[in-house]
C-alpha positions as CSV (number, residue, x, y, z in Angstrom):
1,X,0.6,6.5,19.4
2,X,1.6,5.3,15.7
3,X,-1.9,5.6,13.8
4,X,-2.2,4.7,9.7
5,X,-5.3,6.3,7.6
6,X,-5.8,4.7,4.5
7,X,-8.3,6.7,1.9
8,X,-9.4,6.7,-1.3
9,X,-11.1,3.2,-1.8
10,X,-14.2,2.9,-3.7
11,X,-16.1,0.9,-6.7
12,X,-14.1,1.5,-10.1
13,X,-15.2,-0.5,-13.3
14,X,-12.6,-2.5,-14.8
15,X,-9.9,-0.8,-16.5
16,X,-10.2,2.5,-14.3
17,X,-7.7,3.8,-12.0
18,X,-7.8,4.7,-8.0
19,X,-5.3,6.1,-6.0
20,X,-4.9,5.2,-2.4
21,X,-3.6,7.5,0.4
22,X,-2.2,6.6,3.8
23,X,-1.4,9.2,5.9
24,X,0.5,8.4,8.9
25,X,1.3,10.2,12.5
26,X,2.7,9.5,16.4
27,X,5.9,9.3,14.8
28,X,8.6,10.3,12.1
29,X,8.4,7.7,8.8
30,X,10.9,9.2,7.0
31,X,13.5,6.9,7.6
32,X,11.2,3.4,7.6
33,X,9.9,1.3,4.8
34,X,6.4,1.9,4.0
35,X,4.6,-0.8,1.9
36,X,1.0,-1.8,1.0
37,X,-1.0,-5.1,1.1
38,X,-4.1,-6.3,-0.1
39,X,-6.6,-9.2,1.3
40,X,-9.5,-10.6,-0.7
41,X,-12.3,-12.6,1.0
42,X,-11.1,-16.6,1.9
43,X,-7.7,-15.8,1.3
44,X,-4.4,-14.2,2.8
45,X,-3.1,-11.2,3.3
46,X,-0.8,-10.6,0.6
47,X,2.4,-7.8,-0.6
48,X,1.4,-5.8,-3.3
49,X,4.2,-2.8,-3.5
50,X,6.8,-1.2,-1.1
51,X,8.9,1.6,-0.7
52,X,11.7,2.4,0.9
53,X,12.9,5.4,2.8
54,X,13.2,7.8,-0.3
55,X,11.1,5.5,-2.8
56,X,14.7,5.2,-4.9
57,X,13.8,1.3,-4.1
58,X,10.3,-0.1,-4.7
59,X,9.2,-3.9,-5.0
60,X,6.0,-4.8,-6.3
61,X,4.0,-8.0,-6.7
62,X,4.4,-9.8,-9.8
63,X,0.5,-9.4,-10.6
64,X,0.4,-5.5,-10.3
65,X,4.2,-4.7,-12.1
66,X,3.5,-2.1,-14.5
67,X,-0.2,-1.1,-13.3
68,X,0.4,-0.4,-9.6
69,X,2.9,2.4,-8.3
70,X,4.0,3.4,-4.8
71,X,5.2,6.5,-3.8
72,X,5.5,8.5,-0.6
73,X,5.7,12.1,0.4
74,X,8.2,12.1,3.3
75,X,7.1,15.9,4.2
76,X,3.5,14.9,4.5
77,X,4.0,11.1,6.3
78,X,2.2,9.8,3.3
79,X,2.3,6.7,1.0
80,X,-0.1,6.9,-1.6
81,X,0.0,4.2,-4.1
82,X,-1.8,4.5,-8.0
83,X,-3.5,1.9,-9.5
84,X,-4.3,1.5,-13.1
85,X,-6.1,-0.7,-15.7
86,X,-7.6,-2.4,-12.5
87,X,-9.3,-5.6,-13.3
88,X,-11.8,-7.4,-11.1
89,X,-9.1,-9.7,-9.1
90,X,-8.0,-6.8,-7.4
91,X,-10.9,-6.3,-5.6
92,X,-9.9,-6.6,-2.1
93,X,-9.0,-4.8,1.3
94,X,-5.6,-2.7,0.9
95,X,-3.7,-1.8,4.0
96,X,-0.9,0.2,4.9
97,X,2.2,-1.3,6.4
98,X,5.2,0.3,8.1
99,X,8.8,-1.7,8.5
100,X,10.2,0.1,12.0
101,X,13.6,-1.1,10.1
102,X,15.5,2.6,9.3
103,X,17.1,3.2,6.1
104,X,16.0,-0.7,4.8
105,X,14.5,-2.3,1.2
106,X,11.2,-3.2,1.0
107,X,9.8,-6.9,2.4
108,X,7.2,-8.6,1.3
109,X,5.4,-10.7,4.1
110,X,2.9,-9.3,6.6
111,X,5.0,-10.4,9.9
112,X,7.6,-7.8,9.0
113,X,5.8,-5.2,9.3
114,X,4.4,-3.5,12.3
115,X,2.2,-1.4,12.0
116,X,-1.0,-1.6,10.2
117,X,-4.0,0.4,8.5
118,X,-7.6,-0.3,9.3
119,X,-8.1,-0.8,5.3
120,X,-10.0,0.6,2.6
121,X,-12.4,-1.3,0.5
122,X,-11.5,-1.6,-3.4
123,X,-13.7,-3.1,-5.8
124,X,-13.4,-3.5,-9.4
125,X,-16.4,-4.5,-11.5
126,X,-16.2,-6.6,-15.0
C-alpha cells in the first residue's frame, strides 16, 4: 500500500523559512515524478514545485520561483521541499503528489498525479 507522510509544517512569521518532508513507502519512487501542492481555504488545489526522477528537472509555480526549492533523496523515498522569505499568502495546506509516470518531467495539475499526502498545515503570519 503506497502511503505519503508529509512533516514539518508549522506557524513561521513572514520572511522565515520551513522545510517540508515527505517520506514515501509501499513502493520504489525512484523512477516517478514527485511534486508538491498547496490549497488555501475557498480556493483550489494548486502546483507549487516538482521534480523529476533525479531532480535534474524541476518546475515551480510562478509565485514561489526563487523562494521555494524541491529536492528528493531517492535513497531515503523522500521529497522535501525548502521554503524561504515566506509571506502570508502561502499560508495553506501542502501535499505530496506522486506521477506513477517513470522517467517523466514534472506536471502541474492535481488529476495527474496519483497519489496524495494527508497534508501539513503552513501558516505564515504578517
Amino acid at each position: 500500500q503506497v502511503q505519503l507522510v508529509e512533516s514539518g509544517g508549522g506557524l513561521v512569521q513572514a520572511g522565515g523559512s520551513l522545510r517540508l518532508s515527505c517520506a514515501a513507502s509501499g513502493r520504489t519512487f525512484s523512477s516517478l515524478v514527485m511534486g508538491w501542492f498547496r490549497q488555501a481555504p475557498g480556493k483550489e488545489r494548486e502546483f507549487v514545485a516538482g521534480s523529476n526522477w533525479n531532480g535534474g528537472t524541476t518546475y515551480y509555480a510562478e509565485s514561489v520561483k526563487g523562494r521555494f526549492t524541491i529536492s528528493r533523496d531517492n535513497a531515503k523515498n523522500t521529497v522535501y521541499l525548502q521554503m524561504n522569505s515566506l509571506k502570508p499568502e502561502d499560508t495553506a495546506v501542502y501535499y505530496c503528489a506522486v506521477d506513477r509516470r517513470h522517467y517523466s518531467d514534472p506536471r502541474d495539475r492535481p488529476n495527474e498525479y496519483d497519489y496524495w499526502g494527508q497534508g501539513t498545515q503552513v501558516t505564515v503570519s504578517s
